[in-house]
N, C-alpha and C positions, 0 to 999 in steps of 0.2 A: 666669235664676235666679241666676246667679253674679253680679251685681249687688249688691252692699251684704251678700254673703251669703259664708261660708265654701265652700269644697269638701266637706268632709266633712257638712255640713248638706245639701247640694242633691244627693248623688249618690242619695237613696232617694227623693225627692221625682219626681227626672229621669225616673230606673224607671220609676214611677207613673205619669208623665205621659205616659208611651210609651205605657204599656199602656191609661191608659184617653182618648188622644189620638193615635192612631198616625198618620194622617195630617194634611197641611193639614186637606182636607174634615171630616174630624171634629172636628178643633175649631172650622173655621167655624160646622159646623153644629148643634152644643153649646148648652145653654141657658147666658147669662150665672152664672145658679147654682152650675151643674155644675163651671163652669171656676174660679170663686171657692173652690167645696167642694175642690177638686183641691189648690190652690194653698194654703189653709188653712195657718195656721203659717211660711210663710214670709215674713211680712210684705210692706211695701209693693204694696200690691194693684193700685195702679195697672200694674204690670209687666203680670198677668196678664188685664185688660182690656185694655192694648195689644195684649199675643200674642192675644186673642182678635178685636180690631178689626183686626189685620192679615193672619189668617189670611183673613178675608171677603175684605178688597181683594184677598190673592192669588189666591183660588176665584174671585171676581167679576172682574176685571181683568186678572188673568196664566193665566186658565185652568187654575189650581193649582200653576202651576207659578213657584218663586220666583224673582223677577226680577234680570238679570244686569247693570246697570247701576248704577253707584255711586247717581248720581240718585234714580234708582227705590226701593232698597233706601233710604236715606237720610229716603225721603216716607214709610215707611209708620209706624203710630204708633209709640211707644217706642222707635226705633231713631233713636240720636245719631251722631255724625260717627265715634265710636270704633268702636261696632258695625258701621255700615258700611262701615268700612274692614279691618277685623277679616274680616266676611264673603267681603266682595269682594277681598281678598289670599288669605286661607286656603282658599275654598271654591273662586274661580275662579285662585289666583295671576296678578290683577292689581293694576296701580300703586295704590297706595293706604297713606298712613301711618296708624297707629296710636299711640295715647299711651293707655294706661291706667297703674294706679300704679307697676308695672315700669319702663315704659319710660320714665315721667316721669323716674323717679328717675336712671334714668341717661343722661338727656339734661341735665338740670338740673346732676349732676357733669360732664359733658362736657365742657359749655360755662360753667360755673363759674356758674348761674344765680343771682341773689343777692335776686330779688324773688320774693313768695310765688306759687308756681304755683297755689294754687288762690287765684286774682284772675285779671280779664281778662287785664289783661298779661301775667300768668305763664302762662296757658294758650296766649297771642298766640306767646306767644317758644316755648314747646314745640314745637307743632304746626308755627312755620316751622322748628324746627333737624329736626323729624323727617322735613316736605316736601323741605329739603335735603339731605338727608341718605341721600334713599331709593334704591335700585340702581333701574336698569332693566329689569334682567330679574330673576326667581328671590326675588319681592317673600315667596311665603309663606315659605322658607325665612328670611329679611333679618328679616323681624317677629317670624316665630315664636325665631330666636337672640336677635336683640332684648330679648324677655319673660325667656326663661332666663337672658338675662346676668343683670337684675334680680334673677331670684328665687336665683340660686344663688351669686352670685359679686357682685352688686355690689349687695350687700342693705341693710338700713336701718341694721343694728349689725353692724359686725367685719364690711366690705367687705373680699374677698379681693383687693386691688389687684397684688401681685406675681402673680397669676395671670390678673387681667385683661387680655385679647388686646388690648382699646383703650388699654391704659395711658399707652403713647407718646401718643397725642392727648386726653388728659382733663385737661382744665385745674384739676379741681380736685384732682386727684391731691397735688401736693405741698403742698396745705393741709390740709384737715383733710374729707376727703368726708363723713363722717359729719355732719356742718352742714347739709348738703345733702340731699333739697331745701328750701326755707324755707315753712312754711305760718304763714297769719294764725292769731292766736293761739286756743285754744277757747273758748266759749262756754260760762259756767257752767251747770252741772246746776242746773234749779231743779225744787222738789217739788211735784205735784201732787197733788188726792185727786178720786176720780172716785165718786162714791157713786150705785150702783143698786138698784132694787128686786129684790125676788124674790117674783114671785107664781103662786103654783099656786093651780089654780080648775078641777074636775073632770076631773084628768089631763091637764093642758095647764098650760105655762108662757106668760106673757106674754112678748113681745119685739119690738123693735124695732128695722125696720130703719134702718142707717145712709144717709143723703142725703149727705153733704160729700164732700169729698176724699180723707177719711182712710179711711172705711171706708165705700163707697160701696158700695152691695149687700148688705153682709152684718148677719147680725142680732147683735142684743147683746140683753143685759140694759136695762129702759128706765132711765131717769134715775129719780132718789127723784119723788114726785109733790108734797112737800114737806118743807121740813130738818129734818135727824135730830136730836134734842135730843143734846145732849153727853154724858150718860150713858146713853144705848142705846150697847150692844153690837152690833157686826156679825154678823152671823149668820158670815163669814168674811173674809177681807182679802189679797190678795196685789201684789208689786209688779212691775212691768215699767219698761224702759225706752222711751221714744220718744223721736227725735232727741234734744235736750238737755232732755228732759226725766225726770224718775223719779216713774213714777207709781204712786199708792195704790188702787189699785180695794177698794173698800170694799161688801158688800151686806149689805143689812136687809129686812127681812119689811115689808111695806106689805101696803093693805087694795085687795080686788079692784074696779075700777074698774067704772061700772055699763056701761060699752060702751070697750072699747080707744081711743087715742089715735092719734092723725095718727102713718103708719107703723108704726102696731102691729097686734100679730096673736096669736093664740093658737095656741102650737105644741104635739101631743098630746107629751107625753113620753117616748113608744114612737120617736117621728121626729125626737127631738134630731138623733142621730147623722148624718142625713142633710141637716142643713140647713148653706149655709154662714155660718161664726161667726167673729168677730174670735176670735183667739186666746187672750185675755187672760180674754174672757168665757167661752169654751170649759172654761178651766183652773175657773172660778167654779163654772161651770152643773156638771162631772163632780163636784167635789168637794164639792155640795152635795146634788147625786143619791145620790150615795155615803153618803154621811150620811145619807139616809133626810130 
């Protein structure tokens, strides 16, 4: 959850997932839906079909019980070289390095890094100065200091370096660490408008579910069934961001189709609440419920 996501965004979410997921088996044994509606709102969904495809492999292959090998842990879905090394140092304290944005950051000062770490090479050079770098014994403690040097002391702005314990060996110490780390440059925001219909038709709303990548599982509002003339008014309009994009979610009143479209479905309006919904749509569908 803490993946692309604040702390204080995931600690109500975590709750939640306890309580209506308390163990492996129950969320192996969860319908796709369930685990999607749970997850609702915190974006990138794919996270939460991982956590639901690796809870099976654990129930089906480890006997529920989650597996104590770097390898292992490593294979199952959505779990990268960070997490499993994250796992496998903090859960069993064994060998294993860690690089997430803390730790990048002050490896990249350490060793005076000077190519952007998020490129191959920069991730290449990370990951061996962190292999190098690793103790032998007492790995959860080494990681977990690690992270905290990051967040508390050797931060993005107004690095505490006279009270940094690694002072003596940080080469970029008497430059300028705050330069540090270097990432390729961003990618401009460019504007989207995402225009869907709204249609009620005997206490039930139209919707359709998403097939791609993005929103895989979940239902939305369907696309217009043909473009809006330039002087229609949206019935309402809001924006969100998606990776480097800013987009316009735009809905209009369209005419009831005589039988639903490829992935659509008629949802009664009593059982919004219970279905799971891109977020974006979510905000559309309450605030047009509300409206009457």
């Amino acid at each position: 959850m803490l993946q692309q996501t604040q702390v204080a965004t995931v600690l109500d979410y975590y709750r939640r997932w306890l309580e209506r997921f308390p163990t492996v088996a129950a969320l192996a044994g969860a319908p796709e839906a369930d685990v999607l509606r749970a997850w609702e709102g915190l974006g990138y969904y794919a996270r939460a079909r991982n956590l639901h495809r690796a809870a099976g492999i654990i129930r089906d292959q480890y006997g529920g019980e989650f597996p104590r090998e770097l390898e292992q842990i490593a294979a199952l879905p959505g779990v990268g070289r960070y997490t499993a090394g994250a796992v496998f140092s903090f859960a069993y304290d064994r060998r294993a390095p860690i690089v997430d944005a803390n730790v990048a950051r002050v490896l990249a000062r350490i060793i005076h890094l000077r190519i952007p770490i998020d490129t191959a090479p920069g991730q290449r050079a990370l990951w061996a100065a962190a292999e190098l770098l690793l103790p032998a014994e007492n790995v959860r403690l080494y990681n977990s200091a690690l992270m905290e040097l990051g967040a508390l002391v050797c931060t993005p702005r107004g690095p505490q370096c006279l009270l940094c314990p690694v002072l003596a060996c940080c080469a970029a110490a008497p430059h300028d660490p705050e330069r540090l780390p270097v990432k390729k440059a961003r990618k401009p925001t460019t504007a989207l408008t995402e225009d869907c219909a709204w249609i009620v038709h005997g206490g039930r709303l139209l919707l359709q579910q998403g097939v791609g990548s993005r929103w895989k599982g979940l239902w939305k509002l369907p696309p217009l069934p043909a473009p809006t003339p330039d002087d229609q008014e949206p019935l309402m309009h809001l924006t969100y961001p998606f990776t480097h994009y800013q987009v316009t979610l735009r809905v209009f009143p369209a005419p009831t189709p005589a039988t639903p479209g490829e992935h659509q479905a008629w949802c009664p309006l009593d059982s919004l609440e219970s279905v799971a919904m891109a977020a974006p749509h979510r905000r559309a569908v309450r605030q047009l419920m509300k409206e009457g």
